[in-house]
C-alpha positions in Angstrom: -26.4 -66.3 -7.2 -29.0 -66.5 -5.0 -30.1 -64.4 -1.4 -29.0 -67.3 0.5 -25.9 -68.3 -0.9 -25.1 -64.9 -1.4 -25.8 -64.3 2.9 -23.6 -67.5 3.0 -20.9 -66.3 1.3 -20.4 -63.3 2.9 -20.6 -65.1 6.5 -17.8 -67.5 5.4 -16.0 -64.6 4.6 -16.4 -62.9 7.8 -16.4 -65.9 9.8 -12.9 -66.8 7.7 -11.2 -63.0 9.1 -12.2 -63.9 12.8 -10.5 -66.8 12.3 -7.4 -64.8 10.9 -7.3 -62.7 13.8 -8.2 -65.5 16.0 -4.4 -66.7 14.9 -2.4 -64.3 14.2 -3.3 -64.1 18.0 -2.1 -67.0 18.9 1.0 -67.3 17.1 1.9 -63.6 18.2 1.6 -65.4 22.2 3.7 -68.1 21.1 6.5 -66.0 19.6 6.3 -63.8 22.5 6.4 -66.6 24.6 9.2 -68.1 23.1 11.3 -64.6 22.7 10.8 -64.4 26.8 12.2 -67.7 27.5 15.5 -66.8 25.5 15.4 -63.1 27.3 15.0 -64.6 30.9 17.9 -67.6 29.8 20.1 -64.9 28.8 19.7 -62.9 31.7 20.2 -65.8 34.2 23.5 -66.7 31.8 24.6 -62.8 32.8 23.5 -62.9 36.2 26.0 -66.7 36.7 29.1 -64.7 34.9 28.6 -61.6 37.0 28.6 -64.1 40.0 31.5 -65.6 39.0 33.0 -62.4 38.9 32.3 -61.4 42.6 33.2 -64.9 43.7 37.2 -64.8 42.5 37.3 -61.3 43.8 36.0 -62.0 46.9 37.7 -65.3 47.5 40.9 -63.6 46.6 40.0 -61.0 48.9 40.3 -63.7 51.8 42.9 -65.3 51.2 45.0 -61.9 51.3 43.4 -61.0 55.0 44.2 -64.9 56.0 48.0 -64.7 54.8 48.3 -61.0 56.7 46.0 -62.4 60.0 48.2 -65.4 60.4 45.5 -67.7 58.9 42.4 -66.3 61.4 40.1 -65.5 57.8 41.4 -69.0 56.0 38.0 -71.1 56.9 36.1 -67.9 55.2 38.8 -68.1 51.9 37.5 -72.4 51.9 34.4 -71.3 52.2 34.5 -68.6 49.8 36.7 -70.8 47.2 34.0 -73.9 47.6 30.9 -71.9 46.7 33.2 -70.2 43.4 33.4 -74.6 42.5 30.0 -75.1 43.0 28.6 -71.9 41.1 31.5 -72.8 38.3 30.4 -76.1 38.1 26.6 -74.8 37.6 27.8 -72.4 34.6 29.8 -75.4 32.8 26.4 -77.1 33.1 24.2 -74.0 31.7 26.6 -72.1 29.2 27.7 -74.6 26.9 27.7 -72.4 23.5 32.0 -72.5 22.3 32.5 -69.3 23.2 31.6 -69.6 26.9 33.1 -73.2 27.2 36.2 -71.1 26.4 36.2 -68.3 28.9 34.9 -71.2 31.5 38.1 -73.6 30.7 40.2 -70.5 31.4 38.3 -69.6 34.5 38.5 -73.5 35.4 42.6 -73.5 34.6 43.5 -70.3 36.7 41.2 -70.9 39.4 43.2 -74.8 39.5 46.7 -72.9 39.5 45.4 -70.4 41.9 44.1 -73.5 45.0 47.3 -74.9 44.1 49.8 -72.0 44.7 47.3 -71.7 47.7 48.2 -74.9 49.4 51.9 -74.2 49.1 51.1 -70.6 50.8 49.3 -72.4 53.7 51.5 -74.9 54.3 54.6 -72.0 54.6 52.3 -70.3 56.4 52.0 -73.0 59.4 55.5 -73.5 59.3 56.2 -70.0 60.2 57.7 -68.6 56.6 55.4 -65.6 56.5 57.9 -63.7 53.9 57.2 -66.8 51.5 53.6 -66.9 52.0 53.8 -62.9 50.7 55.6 -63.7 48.3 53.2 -66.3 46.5 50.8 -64.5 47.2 52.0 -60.2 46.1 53.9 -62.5 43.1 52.2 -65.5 40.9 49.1 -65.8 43.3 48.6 -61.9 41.8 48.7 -63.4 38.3 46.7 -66.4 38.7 44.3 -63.9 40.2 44.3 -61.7 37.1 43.8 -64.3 34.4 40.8 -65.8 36.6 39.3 -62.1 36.7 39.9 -61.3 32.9 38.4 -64.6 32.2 35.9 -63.6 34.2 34.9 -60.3 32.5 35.4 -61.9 29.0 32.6 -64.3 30.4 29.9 -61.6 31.5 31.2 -59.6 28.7 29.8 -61.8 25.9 26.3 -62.8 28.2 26.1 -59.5 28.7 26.0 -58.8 24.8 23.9 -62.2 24.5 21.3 -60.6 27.0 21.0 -57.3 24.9 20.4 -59.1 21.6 17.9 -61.0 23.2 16.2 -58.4 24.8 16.2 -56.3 21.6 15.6 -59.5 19.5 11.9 -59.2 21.8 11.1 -55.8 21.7 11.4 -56.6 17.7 9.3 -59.5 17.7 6.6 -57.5 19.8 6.6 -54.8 17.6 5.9 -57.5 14.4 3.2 -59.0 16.6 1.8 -55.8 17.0 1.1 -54.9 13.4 0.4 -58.0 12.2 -2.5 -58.6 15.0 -3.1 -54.9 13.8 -3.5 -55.9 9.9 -5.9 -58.5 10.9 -8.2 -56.6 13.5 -8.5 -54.6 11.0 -9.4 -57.2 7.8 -11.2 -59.1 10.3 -13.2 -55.6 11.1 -13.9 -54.6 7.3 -15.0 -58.2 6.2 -17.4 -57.8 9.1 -18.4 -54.5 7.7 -18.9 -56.3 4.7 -21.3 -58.8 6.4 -23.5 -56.4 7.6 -23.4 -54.5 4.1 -24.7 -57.4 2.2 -27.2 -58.7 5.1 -28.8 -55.2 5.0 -28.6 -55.1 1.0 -30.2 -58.9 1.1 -32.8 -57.8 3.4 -33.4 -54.9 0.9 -33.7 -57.4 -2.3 -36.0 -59.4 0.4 -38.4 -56.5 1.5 -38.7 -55.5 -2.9 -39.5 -59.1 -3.4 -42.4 -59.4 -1.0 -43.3 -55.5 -2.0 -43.5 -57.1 -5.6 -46.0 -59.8 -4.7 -48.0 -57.9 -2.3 -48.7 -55.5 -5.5 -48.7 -58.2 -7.6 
């Protein structure tokens, strides 16, 4: 082989493990990337099922003070109630894996028994019939309540476990990224050693070969 196609070779080469590292780079960024989307989706799934939570607690929470106030704290129960819908309605649209289509149709059923026992409560309530409004409402309001809530937790309980995966799913994949862009810095670094190695033994062979004709 000759000086230049030897010098040739051994750029290739080290051209060929910058190149390596070059893309293990950039498919290390993509995973990464890719891991964070699924981390930040499954925290925004927890963070809708936690608020789901606090919305049947505290709607529930008003419509007790409204049926001992004699209605004074119903338009905050409405109002309370209507932004549950509209943050239900935003989780049937985001979690749509079986598992939280399930615990959502339960939420969806309870919370539709619960309005409905509600509007029986308010009408007794106008009408005076105080003792039936407590009734419903210390009796199968309670219950409706209680499945709505243990739908609830079975909802955050699962994106809660969905989060943690994730999030451990990432600190796995950075942890491969990490030795595999280490592996290649350091191929990428020893065929560049080898570069210089055979450049300085070329010059070498060079300097003899003139040496040889100068004598000559």
């Amino acid at each position: 082989m000759t000086i230049r196609a030897k010098l040739y070779t051994a750029i290739v080469v080290a051209v060929a493990g910058l190149a390596l590292a070059v893309g293990v780079g950039i498919w290390a960024m993509s995973s990464l990337g890719d891991r964070f989307d699924k981390v930040q989706a499954a925290s925004d799934a927890r963070a809708l099922a936690l608020q789901l939570k606090f919305d049947i607690t505290d709607f529930n929470g008003w419509q007790t003070a409204y049926g001992y106030d004699d209605g004074k704290s119903r338009p905050l129960y409405l109002a309370a109630f209507d932004r549950f819908k509209r943050n239900l309605a935003h989780a049937k649209a985001e979690l749509t894996r079986p598992d939280e289509t399930r615990a959502l149709g339960a939420i969806d059923s309870a919370t539709t028994d619960f309005a409905r026992l509600d509007a029986r409560a308010w009408t007794a309530l106008q009408a005076g019939r105080t003792d039936e409004v407590r009734r419903l409402f210390l009796g199968p309001e309670i219950r409706n309540f209680q499945r709505a809530a243990s739908a609830a937790q079975e909802l955050a309980d699962l994106e809660d476990a969905r989060a943690s995966a994730e999030d451990q799913a990432f600190k796995d994949a950075r942890s491969d990224a990490l030795r595999l862009l280490a592996g290649a810095s350091i191929v990428s670094a020893l065929l560049v050693v080898l570069l210089l190695v055979t450049a300085l033994d070329l010059a070498r062979l060079a300097e003899r070969a003139l040496a040889e004709r100068t004598t000559s």
